[in-house]
C-alpha positions as CSV (number, residue, x, y, z in Angstrom):
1,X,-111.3,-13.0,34.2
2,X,-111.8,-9.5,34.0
3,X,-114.5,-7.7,34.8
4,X,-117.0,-6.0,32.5
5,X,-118.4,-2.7,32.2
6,X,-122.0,-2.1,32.3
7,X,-122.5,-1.7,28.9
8,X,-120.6,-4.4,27.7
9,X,-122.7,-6.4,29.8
10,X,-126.3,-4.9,28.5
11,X,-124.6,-6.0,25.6
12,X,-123.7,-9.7,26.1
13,X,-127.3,-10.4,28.0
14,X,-129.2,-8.9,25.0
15,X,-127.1,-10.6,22.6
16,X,-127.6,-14.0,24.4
17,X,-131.2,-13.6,24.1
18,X,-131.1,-12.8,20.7
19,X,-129.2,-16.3,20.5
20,X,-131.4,-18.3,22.1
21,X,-134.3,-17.5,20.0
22,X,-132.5,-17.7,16.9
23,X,-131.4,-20.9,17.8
24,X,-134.5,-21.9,18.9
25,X,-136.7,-24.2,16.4
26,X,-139.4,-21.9,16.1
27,X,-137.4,-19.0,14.8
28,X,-136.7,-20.8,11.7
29,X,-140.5,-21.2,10.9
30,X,-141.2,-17.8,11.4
31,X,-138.3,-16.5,9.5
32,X,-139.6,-18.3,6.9
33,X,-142.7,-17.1,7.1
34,X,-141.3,-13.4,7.3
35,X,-139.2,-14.1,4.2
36,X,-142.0,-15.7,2.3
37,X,-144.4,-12.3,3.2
38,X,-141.2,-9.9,2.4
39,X,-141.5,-11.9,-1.0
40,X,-145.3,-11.0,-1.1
41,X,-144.6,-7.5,-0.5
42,X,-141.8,-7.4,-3.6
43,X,-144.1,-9.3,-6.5
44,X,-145.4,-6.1,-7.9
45,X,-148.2,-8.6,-10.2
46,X,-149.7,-8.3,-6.6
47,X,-150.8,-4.6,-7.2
48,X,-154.2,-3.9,-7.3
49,X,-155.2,-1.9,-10.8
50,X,-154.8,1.5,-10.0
51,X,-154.3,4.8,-11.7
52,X,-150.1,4.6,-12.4
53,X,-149.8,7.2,-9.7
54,X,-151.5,5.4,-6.7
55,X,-149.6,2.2,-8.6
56,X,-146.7,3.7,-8.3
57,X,-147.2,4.8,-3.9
58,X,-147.8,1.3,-3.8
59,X,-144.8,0.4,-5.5
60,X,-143.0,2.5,-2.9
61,X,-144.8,1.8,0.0
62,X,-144.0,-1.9,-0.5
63,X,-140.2,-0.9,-1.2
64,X,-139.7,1.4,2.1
65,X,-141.7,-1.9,3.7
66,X,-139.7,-5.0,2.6
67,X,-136.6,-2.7,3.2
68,X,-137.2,-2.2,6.8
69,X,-138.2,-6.3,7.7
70,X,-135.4,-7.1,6.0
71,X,-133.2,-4.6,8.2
72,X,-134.8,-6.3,11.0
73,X,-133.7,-9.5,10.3
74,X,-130.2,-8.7,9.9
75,X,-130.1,-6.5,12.9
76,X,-131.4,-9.4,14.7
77,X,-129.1,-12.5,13.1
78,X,-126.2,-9.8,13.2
79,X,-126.3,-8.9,16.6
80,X,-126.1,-12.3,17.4
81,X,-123.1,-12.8,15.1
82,X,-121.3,-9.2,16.0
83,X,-121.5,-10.1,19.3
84,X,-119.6,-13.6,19.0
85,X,-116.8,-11.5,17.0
86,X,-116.1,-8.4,19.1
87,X,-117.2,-8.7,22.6
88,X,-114.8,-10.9,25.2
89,X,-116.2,-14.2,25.7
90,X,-114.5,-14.3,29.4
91,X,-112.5,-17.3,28.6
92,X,-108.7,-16.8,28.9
93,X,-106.9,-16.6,26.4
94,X,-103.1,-17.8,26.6
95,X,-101.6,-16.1,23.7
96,X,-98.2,-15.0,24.9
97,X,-96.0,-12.4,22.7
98,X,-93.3,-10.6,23.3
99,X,-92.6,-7.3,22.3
């Protein structure tokens, strides 16, 4: 097994801790919970009446808002799955080919 560099590493711990709390019960519940207040965030009947123009920084601020939690969540379920994909998983492989 070879050995990995130190940034591969950093890599491999924080996406195995990123595993185990996706995996973990809990992290469904509060993903849903996220999802369903990302959802809040979007319904734009939830607007207070306003003059159009403090309607419309609303608006925005709730765009800019649900954009970046939902960033979040992929970062952190694509991490997880990136990781899985690209970075050696130290078993050996025994693919032979000649060249």
């Amino acid at each position: 097994m070879e050995k990995l560099d130190d940034e591969t590493m950093r890599l491999k711990i924080i996406a195995k801790s990123l595993q185990e709390l996706i995996v973990h019960d809990g992290w469904a519940i509060a993903r849903d919970r996220l999802t369903n207040k990302i959802l809040e965030l979007q319904n734009a009947f939830a607007i207070d009446d306003k003059t159009p123009e403090e309607m419309f920084f609303d608006l925005r601020a709730r765009k800019i808002a649900t954009t970046i939690l939902f960033d979040w969540l992929k970062d952190i379920e694509g991490t997880v799955d990136q990781t899985e994909i690209n970075l050696p998983n130290g078993k050996a492989s025994y693919i032979l080919r000649e060249d």
